[in-house]
DOROFI-227286 format. One record per atom (N, C-alpha, C): atom name; residue number from 1; x, y, z; residue in one letter. Coordinates in steps of 0.1 Angstrom, whole numbers, always signed. Atoms other than C-alpha are relative to their C-alpha. Example, Ala and Ser with C-alpha at 12.3 -4.5 7.8 and 13.67 -1.06 7.14 Angstrom:
// DOROFI-227286
<'N' 1 <+9 -12 +0> 'A'>,
<'CA' 1 <+123 -45 +78> 'A'>,
<'C' 1 <+9 +12 +0> 'A'>,
<'N' 2 <-9 -11 +0> 'S'>,
<'CA' 2 <+137 -11 +71> 'S'>,
<'C' 2 <-8 +11 +8> 'S'>,
***
This chain:
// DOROFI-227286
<'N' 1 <-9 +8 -8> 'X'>,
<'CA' 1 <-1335 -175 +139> 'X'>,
<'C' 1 <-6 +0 +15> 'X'>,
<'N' 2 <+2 +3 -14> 'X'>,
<'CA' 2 <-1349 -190 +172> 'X'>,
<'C' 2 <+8 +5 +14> 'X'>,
<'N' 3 <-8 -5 -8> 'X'>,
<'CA' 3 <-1332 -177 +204> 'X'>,
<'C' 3 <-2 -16 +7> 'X'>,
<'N' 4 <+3 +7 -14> 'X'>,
<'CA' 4 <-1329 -197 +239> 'X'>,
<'C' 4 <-10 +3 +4> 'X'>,
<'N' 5 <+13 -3 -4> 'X'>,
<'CA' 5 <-1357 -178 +250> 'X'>,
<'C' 5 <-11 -5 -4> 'X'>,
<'N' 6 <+14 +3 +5> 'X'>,
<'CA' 6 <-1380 -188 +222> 'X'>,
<'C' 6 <-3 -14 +4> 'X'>,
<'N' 7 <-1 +10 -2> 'X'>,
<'CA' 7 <-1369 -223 +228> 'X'>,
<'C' 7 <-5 -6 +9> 'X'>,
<'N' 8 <+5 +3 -15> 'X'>,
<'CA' 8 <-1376 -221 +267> 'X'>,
<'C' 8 <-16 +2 -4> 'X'>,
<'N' 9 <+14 -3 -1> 'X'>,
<'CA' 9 <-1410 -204 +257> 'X'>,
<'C' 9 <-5 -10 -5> 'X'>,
<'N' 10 <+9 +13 +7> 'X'>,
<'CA' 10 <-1424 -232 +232> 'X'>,
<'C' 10 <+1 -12 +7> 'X'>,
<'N' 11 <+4 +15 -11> 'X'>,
<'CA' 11 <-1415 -263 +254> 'X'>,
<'C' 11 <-4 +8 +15> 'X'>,
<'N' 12 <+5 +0 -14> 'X'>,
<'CA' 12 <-1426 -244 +288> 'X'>,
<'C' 12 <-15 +3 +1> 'X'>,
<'N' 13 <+11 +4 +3> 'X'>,
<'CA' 13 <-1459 -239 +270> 'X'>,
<'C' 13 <-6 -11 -3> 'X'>,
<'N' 14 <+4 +18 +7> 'X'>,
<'CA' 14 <-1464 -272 +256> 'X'>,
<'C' 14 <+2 -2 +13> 'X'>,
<'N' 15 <+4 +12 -14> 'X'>,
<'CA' 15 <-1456 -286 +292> 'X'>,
<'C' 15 <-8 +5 +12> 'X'>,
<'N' 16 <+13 -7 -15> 'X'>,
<'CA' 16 <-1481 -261 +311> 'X'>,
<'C' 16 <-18 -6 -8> 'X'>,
<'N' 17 <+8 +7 +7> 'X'>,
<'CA' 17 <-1504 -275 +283> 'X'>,
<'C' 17 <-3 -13 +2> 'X'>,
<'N' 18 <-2 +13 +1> 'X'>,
<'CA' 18 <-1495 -308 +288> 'X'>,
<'C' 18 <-7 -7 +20> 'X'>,
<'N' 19 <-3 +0 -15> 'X'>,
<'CA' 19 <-1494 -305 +328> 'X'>,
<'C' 19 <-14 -8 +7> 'X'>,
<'N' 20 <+19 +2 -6> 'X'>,
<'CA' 20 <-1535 -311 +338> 'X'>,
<'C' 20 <+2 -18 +2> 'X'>,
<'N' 21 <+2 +15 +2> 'X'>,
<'CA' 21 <-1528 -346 +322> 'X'>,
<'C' 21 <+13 -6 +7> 'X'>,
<'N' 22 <-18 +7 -9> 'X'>,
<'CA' 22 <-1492 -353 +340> 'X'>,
<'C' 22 <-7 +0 +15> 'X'>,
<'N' 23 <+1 +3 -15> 'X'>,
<'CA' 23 <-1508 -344 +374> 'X'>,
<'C' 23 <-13 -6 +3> 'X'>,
<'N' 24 <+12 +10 -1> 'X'>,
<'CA' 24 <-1540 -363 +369> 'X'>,
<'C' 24 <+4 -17 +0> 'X'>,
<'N' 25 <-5 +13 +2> 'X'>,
<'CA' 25 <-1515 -395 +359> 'X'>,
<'C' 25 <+5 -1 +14> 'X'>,
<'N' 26 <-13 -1 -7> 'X'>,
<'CA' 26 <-1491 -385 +388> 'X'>,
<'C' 26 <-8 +0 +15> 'X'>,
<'N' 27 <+9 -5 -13> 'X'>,
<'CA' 27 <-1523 -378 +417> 'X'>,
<'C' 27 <+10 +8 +11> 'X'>,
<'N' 28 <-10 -3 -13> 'X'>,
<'CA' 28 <-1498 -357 +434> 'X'>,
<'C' 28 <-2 +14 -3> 'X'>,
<'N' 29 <+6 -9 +6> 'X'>,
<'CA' 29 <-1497 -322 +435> 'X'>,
<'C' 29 <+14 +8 -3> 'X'>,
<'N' 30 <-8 -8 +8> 'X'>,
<'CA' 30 <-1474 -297 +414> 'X'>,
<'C' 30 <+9 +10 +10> 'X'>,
<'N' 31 <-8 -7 -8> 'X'>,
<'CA' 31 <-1443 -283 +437> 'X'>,
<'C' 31 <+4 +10 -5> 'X'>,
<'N' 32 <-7 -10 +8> 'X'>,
<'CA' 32 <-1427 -262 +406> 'X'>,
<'C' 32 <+2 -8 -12> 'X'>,
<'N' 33 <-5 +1 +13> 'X'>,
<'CA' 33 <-1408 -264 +374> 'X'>,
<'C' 33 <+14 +1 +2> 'X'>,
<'N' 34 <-17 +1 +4> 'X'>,
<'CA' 34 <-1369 -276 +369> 'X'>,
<'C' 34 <-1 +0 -15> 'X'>,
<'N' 35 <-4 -8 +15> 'X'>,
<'CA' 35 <-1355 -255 +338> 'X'>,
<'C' 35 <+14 -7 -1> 'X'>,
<'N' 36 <-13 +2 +0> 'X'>,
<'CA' 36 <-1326 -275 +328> 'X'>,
<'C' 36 <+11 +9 -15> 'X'>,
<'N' 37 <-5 -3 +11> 'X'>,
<'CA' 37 <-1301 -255 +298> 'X'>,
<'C' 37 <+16 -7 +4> 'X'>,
<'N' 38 <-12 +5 +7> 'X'>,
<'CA' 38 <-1273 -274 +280> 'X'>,
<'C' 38 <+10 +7 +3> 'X'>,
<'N' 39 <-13 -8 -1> 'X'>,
<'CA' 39 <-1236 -258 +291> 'X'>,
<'C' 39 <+5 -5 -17> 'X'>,
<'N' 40 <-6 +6 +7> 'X'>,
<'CA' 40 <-1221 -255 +261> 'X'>,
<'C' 40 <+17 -7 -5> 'X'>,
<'N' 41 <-14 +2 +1> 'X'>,
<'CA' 41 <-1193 -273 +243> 'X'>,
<'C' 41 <+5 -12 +13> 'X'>,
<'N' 42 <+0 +13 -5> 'X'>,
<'CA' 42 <-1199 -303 +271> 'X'>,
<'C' 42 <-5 -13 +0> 'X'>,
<'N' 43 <+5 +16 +7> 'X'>,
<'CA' 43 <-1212 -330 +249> 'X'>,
<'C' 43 <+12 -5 -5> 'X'>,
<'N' 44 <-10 +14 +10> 'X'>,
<'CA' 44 <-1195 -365 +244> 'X'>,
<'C' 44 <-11 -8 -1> 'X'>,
<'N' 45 <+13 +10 +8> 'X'>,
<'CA' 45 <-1216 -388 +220> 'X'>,
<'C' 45 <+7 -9 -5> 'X'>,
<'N' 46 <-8 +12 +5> 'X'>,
<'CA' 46 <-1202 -422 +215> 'X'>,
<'C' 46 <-11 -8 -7> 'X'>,
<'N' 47 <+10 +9 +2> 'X'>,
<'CA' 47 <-1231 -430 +196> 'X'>,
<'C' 47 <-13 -9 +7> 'X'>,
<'N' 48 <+8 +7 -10> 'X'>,
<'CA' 48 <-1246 -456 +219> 'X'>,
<'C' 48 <+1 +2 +17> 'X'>,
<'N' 49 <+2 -8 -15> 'X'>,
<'CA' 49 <-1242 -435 +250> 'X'>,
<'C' 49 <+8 +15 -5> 'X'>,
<'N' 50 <-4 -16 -5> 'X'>,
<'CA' 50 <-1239 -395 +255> 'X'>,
<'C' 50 <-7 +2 +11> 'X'>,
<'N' 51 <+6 -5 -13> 'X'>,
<'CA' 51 <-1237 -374 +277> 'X'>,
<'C' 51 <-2 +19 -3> 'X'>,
<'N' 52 <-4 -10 +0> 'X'>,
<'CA' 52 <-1237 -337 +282> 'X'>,
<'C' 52 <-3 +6 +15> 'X'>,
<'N' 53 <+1 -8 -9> 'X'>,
<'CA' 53 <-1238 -312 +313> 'X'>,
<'C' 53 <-7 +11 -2> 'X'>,
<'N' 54 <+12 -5 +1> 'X'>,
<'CA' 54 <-1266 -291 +321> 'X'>,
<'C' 54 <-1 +12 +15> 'X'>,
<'N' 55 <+4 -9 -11> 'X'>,
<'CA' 55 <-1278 -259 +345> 'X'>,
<'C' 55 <-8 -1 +4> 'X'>,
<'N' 56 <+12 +3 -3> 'X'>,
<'CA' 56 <-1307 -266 +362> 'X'>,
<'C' 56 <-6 +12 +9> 'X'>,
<'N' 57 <+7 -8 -14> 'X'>,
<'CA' 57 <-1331 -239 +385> 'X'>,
<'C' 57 <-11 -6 -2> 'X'>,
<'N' 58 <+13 -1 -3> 'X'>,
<'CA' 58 <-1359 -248 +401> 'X'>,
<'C' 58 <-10 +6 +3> 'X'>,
<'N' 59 <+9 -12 -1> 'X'>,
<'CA' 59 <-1387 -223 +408> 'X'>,
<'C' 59 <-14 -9 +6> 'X'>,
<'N' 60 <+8 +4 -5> 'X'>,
<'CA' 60 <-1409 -235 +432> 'X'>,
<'C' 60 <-14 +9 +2> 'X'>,
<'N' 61 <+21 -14 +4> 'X'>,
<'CA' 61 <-1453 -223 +434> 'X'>,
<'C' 61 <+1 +12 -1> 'X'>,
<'N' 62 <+0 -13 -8> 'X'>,
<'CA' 62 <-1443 -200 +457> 'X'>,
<'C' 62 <+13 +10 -1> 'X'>,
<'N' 63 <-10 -15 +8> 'X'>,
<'CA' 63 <-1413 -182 +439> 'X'>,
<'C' 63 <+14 -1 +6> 'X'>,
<'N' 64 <-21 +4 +1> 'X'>,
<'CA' 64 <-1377 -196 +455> 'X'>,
<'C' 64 <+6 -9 -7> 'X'>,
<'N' 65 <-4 +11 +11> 'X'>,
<'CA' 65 <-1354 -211 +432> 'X'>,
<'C' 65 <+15 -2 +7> 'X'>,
<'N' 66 <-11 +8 -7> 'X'>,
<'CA' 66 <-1327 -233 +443> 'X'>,
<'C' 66 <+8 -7 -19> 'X'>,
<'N' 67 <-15 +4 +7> 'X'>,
<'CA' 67 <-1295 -240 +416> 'X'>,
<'C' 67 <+2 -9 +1> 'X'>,
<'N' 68 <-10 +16 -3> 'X'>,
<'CA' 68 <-1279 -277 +405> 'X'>,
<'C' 68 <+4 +0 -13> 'X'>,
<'N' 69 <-2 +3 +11> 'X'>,
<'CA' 69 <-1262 -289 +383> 'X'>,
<'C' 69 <+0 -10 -6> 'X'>,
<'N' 70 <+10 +12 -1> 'X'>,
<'CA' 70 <-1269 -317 +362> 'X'>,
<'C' 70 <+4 -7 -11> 'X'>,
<'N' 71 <-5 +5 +15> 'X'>,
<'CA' 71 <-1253 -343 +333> 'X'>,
<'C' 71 <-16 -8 -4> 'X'>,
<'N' 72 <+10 +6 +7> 'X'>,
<'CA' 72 <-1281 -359 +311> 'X'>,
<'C' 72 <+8 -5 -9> 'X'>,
<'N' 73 <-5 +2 +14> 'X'>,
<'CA' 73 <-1277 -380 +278> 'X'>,
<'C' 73 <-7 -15 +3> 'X'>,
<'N' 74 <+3 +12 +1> 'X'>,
<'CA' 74 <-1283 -416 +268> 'X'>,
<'C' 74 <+9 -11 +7> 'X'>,
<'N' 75 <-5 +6 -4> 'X'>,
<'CA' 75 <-1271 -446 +287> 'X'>,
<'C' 75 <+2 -11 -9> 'X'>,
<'N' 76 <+0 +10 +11> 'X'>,
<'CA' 76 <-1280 -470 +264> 'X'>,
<'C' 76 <-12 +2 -12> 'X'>,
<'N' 77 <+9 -7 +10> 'X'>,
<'CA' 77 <-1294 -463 +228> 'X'>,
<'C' 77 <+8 +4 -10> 'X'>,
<'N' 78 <-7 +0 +10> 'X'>,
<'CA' 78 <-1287 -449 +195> 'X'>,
<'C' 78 <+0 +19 -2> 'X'>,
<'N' 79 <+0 -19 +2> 'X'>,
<'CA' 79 <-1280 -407 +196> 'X'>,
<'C' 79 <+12 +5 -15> 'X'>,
<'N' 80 <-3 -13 +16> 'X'>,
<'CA' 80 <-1276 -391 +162> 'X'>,
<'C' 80 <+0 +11 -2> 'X'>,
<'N' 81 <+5 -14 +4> 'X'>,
<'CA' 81 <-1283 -359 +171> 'X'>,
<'C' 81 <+11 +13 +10> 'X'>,
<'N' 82 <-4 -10 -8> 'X'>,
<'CA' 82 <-1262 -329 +177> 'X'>,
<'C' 82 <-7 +14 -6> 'X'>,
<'N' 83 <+14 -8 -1> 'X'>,
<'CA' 83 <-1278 -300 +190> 'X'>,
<'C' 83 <+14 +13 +7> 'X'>,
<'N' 84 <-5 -17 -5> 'X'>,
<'CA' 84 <-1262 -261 +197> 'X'>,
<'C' 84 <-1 +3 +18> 'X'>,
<'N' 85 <+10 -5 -14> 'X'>,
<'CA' 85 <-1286 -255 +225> 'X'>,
<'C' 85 <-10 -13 +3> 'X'>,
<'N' 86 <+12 +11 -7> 'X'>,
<'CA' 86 <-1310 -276 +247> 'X'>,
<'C' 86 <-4 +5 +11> 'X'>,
<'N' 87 <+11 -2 -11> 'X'>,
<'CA' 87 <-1338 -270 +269> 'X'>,
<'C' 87 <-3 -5 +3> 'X'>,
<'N' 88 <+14 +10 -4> 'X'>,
<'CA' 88 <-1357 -291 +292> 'X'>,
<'C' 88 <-9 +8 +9> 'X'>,
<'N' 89 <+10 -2 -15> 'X'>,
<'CA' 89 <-1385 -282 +315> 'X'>,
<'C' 89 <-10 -15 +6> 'X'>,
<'N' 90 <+2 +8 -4> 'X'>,
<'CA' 90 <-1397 -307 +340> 'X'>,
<'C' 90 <-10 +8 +9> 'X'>,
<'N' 91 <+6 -5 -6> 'X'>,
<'CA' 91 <-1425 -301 +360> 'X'>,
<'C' 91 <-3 -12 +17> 'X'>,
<'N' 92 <-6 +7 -17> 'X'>,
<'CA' 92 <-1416 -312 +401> 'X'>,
<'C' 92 <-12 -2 +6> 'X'>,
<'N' 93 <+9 +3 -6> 'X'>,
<'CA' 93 <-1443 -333 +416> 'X'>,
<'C' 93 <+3 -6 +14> 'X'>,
<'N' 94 <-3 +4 -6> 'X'>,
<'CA' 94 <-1450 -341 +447> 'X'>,
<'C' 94 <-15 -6 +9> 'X'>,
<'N' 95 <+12 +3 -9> 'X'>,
<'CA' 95 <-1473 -362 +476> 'X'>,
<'C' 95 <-10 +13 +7> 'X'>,
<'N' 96 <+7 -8 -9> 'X'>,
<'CA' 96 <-1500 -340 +493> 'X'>,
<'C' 96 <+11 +5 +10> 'X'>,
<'N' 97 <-7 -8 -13> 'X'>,
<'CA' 97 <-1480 -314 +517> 'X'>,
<'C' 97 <+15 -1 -4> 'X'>,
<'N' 98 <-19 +5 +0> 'X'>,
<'CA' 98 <-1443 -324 +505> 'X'>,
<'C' 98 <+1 +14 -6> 'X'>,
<'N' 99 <-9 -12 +5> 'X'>,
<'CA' 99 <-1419 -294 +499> 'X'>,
<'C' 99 <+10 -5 -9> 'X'>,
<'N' 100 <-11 +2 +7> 'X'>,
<'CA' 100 <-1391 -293 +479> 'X'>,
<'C' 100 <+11 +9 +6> 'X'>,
<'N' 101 <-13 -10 -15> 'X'>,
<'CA' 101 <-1363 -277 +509> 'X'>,
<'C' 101 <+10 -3 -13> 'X'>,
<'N' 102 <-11 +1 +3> 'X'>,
<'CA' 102 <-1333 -272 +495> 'X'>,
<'C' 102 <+9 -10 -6> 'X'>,
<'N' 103 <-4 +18 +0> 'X'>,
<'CA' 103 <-1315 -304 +477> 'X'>,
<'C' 103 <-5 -15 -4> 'X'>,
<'N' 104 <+7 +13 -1> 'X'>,
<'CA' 104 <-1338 -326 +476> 'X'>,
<'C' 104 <-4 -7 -10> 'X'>,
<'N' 105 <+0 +8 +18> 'X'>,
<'CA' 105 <-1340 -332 +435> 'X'>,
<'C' 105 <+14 -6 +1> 'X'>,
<'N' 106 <-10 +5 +0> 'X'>,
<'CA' 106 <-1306 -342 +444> 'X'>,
<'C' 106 <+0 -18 -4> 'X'>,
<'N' 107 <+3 +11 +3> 'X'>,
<'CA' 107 <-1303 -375 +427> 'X'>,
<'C' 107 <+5 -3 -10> 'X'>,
<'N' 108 <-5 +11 +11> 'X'>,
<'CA' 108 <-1300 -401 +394> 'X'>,
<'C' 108 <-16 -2 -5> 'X'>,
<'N' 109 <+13 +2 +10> 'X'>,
<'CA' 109 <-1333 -397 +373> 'X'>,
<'C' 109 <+3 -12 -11> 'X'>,
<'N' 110 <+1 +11 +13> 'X'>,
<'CA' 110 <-1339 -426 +345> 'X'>,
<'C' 110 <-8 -6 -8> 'X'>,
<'N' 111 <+13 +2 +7> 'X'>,
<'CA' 111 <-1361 -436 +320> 'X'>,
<'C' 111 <+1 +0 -14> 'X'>,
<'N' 112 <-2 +3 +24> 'X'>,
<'CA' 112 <-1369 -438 +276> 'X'>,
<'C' 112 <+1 +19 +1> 'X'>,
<'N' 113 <-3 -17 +4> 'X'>,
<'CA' 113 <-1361 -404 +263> 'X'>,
<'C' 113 <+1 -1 -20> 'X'>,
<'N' 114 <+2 -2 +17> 'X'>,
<'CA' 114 <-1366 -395 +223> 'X'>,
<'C' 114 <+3 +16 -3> 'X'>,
<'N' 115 <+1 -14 +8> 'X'>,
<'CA' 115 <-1355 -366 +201> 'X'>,
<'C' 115 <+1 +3 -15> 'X'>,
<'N' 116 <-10 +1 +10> 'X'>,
<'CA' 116 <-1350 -355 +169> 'X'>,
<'C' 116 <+1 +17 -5> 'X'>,
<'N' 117 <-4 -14 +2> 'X'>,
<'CA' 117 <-1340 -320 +154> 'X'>,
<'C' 117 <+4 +4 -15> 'X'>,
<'N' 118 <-1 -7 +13> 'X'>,
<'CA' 118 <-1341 -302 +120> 'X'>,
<'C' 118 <+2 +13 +0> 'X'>,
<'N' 119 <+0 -12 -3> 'X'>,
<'CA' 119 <-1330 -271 +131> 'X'>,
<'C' 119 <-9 +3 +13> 'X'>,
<'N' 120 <+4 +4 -12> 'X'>,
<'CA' 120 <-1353 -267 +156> 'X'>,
<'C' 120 <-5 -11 +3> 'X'>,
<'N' 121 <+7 +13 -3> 'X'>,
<'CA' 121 <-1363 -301 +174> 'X'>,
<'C' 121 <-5 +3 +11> 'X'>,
<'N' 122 <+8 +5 -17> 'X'>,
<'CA' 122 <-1385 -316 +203> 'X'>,
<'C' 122 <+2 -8 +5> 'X'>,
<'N' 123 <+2 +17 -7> 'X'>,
<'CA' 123 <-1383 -344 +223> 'X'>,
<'C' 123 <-7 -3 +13> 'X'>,
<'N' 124 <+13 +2 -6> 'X'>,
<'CA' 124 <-1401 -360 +250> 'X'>,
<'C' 124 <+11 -13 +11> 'X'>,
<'N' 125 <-11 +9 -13> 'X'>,
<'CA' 125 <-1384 -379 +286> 'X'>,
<'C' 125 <-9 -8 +6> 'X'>,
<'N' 126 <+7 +7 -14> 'X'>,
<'CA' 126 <-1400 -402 +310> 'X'>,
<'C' 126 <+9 -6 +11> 'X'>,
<'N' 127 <-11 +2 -7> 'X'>,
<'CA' 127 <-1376 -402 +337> 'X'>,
<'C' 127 <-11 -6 +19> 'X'>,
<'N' 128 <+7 +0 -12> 'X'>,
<'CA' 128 <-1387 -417 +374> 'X'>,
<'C' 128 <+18 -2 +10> 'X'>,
<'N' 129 <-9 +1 -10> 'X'>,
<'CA' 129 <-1365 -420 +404> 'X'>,
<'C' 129 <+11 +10 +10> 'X'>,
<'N' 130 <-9 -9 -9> 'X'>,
<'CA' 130 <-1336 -400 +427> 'X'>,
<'C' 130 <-9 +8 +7> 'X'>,
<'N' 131 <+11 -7 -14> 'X'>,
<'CA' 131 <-1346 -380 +454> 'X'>,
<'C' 131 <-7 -1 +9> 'X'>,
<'N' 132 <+8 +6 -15> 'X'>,
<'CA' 132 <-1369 -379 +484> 'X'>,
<'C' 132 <-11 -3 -13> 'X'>,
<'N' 133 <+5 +13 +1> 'X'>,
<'CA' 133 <-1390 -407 +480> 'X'>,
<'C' 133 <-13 +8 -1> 'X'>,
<'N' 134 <+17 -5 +1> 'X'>,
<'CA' 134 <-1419 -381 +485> 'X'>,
<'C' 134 <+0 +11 -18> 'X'>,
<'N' 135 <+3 -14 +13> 'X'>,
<'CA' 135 <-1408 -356 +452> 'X'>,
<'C' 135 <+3 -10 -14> 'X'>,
<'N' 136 <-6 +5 +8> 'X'>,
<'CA' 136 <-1407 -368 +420> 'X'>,
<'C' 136 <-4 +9 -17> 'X'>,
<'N' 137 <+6 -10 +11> 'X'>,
<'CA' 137 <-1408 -352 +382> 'X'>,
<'C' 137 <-10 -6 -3> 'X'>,
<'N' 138 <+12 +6 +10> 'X'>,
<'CA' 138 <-1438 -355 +359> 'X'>,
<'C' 138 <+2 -11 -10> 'X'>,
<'N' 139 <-4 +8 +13> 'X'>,
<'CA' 139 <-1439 -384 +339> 'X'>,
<'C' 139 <+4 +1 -11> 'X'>,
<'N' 140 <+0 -6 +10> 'X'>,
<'CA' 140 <-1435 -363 +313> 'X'>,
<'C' 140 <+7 +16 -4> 'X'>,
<'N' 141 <-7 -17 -3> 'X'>,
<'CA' 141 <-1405 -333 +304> 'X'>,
<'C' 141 <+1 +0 -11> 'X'>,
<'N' 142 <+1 -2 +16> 'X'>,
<'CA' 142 <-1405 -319 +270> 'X'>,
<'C' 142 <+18 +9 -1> 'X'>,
<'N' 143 <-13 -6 +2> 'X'>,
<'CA' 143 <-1373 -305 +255> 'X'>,
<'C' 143 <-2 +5 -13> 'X'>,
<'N' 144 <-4 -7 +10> 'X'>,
<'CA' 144 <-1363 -278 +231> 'X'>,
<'C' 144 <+8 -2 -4> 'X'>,
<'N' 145 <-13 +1 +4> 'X'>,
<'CA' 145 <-1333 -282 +209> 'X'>,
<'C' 145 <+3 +10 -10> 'X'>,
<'N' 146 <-4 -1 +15> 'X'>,
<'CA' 146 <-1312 -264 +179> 'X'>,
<'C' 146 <+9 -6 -5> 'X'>,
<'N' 147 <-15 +7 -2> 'X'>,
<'CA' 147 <-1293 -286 +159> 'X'>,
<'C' 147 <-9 -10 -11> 'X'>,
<'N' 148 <-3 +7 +10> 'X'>,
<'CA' 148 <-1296 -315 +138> 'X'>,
<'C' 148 <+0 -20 +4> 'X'>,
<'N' 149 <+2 +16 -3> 'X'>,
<'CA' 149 <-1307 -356 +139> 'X'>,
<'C' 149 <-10 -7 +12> 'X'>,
<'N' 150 <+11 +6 -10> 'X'>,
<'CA' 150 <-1325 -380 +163> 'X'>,
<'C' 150 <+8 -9 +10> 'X'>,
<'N' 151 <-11 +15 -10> 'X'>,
<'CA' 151 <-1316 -403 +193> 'X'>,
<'C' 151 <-15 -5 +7> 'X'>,
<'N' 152 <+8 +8 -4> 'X'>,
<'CA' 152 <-1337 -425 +210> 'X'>,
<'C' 152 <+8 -13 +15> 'X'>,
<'N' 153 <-9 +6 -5> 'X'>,
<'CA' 153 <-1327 -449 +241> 'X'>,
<'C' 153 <-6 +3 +17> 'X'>,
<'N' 154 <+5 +1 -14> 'X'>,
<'CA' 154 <-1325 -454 +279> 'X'>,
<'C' 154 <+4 +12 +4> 'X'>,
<'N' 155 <-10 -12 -4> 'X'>,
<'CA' 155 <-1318 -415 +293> 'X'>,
<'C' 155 <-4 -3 +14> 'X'>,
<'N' 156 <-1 -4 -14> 'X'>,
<'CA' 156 <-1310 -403 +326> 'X'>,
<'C' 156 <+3 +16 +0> 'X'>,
<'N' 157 <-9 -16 -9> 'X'>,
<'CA' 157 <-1305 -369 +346> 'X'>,
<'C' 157 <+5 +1 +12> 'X'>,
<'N' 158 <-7 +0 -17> 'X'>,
<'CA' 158 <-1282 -364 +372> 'X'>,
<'C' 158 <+1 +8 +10> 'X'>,
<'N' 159 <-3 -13 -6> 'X'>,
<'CA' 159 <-1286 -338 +395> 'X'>,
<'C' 159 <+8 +4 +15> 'X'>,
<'N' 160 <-9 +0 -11> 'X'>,
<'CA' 160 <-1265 -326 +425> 'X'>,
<'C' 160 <+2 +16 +5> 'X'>,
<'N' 161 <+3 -13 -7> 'X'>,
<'CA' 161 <-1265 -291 +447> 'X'>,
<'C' 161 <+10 +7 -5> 'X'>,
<'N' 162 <-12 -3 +3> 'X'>,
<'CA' 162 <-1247 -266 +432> 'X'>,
<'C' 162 <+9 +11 +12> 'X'>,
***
């Protein structure tokens, strides 16, 4: 049986694996990593839109992490899948020199997002937008799940200071 931990561990490998090619697409340079986990017991899935609520830290190069909290799910699309637990990791890009102060992932991410789950699942986000105009995530966040089915569709993440 999988933990949370092992969960975090396999998608934060796969997206440090993955990373070379996200910030070669992204020409910006790598501020940190936002760990989002699933609260549970705060999923509503109406089929063609869910949502759920989420914990987010960020852990920036140089080792301070700043707290948000954060709903995700599909806005529009087809979600079949319920899932125990969920992981994401996102890896925080940004312009030459830009910080990530306090707040500043504060925002409305949005983009295609896919999953599917057989017990354990994966999936895969492309979210762009919220925030200062200089930070933005990697093209590319992978997610851990446990749980059951697939969704597919327009996602978003919301995040806000906690």
């Amino acid at each position: 049986m999988f933990k949370k931990n092992a969960i975090f561990s396999l998608v934060f490998t796969t997206a440090m694996l993955l990373l070379p090619l996200t910030q070669a697409e992204a020409k910006g340079t790598q501020l940190g990593i936002l760990k989002c986990e699933k609260i549970p017991g705060s999923e509503k899935n109406l089929l063609i839109h869910s949502s759920a609520g989420f914990e987010c830290e960020y852990t920036s190069q140089a080792g301070f992490k700043q707290k948000y909290k954060g709903e995700a799910g599909i806005t529009l699309g087809l979600d079949l899948e319920w899932t125990k637990e969920s992981t994401i990791a996102y890896a925080v890009m940004g312009v030459e020199g830009a910080k990530a102060e306090p707040g500043e992932l504060v925002g409305t991410y949005t983009g295609g997002t896919a999953s599917a789950a057989f017990g354990l699942g994966v999936g895969a986000k492309v979210l762009v937008g919220g925030g200062n105009s200089n930070i933005a995530f990697s093209p590319l966040a992978l997610e851990g799940s446990k749980g059951l089915g697939a969704s597919a569709g327009i996602g978003y993440l919301t995040l806000v200071k906690e």
